[in-house]
C-alpha positions as CSV (number, residue, x, y, z in Angstrom):
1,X,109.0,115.3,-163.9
2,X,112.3,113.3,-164.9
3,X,112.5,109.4,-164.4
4,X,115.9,108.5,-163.3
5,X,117.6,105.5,-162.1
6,X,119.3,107.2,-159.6
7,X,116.5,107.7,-157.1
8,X,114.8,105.7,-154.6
9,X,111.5,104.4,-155.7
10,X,108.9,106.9,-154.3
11,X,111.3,109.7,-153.7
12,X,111.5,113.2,-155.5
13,X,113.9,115.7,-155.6
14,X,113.2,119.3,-156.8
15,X,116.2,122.0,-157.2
16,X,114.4,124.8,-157.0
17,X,110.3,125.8,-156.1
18,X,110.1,127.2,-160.0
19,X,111.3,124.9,-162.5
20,X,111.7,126.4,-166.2
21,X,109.4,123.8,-167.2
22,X,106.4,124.4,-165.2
23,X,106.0,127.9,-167.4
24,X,104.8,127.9,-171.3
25,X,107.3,129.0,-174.0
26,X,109.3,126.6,-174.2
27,X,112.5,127.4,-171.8
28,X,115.0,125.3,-171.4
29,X,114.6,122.3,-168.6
30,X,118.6,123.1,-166.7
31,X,117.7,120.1,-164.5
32,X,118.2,117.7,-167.7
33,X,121.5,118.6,-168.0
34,X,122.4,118.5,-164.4
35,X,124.5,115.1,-163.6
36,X,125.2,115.7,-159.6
37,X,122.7,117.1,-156.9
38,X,125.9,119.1,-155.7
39,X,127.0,121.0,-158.7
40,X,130.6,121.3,-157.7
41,X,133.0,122.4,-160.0
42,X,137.0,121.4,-160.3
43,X,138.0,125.1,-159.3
44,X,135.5,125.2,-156.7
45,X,137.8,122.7,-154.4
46,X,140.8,124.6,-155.1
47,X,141.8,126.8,-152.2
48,X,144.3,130.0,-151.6
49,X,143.2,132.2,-154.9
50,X,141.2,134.9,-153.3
51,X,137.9,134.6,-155.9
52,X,138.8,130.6,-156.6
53,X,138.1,129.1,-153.1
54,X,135.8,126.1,-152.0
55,X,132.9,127.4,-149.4
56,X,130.1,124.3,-148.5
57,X,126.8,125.2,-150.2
58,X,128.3,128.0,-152.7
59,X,127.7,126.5,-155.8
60,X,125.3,124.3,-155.6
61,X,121.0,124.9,-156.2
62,X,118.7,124.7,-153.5
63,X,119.1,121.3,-153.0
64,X,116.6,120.0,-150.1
65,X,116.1,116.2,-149.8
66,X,113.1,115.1,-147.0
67,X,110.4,113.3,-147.1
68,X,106.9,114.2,-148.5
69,X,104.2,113.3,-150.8
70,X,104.3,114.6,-153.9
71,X,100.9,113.7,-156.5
72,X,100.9,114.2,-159.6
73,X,97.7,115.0,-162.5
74,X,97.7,116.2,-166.0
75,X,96.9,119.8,-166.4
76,X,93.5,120.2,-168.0
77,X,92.9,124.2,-168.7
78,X,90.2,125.7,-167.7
79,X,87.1,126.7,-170.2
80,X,87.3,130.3,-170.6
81,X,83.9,132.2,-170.3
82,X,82.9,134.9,-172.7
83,X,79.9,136.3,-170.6
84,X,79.8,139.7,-171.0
């Protein structure tokens, strides 16, 4: 989870359904270093190039925003058994 200021109290806001940080082995966390929700980039509102042209939702994650719950708990493994 990321704390930001940016958000309404009680709301969350995921970019995709498998973050990098939900998995072991330390990948990077790309929603860190993600300042808009939109992703645009400077040559993606340019227009009349061909491959440099602006198209709503191109660019950007799979950015949903609704309403839900979301609850959160600290992982605890599980004991592994050695029955054989």
């Amino acid at each position: 989870a990321h704390v930001t200021p940016s958000m309404q109290p009680g709301s969350i806001f995921m970019y995709h359904g498998w973050d990098p940080m939900m998995f072991r082995g330390g990948r990077q966390n790309f929603g860190a270093v993600v300042s808009s929700s939109a992703l645009i980039k400077p040559t993606a509102l340019v227009s009349g190039y061909g491959h440099i042209t602006y198209r709503a939702l191109n660019f950007e994650p799979n950015s949903t925003f609704h309403d839900f719950t979301c609850d959160f708990e600290r992982h605890v493994e599980a004991p592994v058994s050695t029955a054989s």
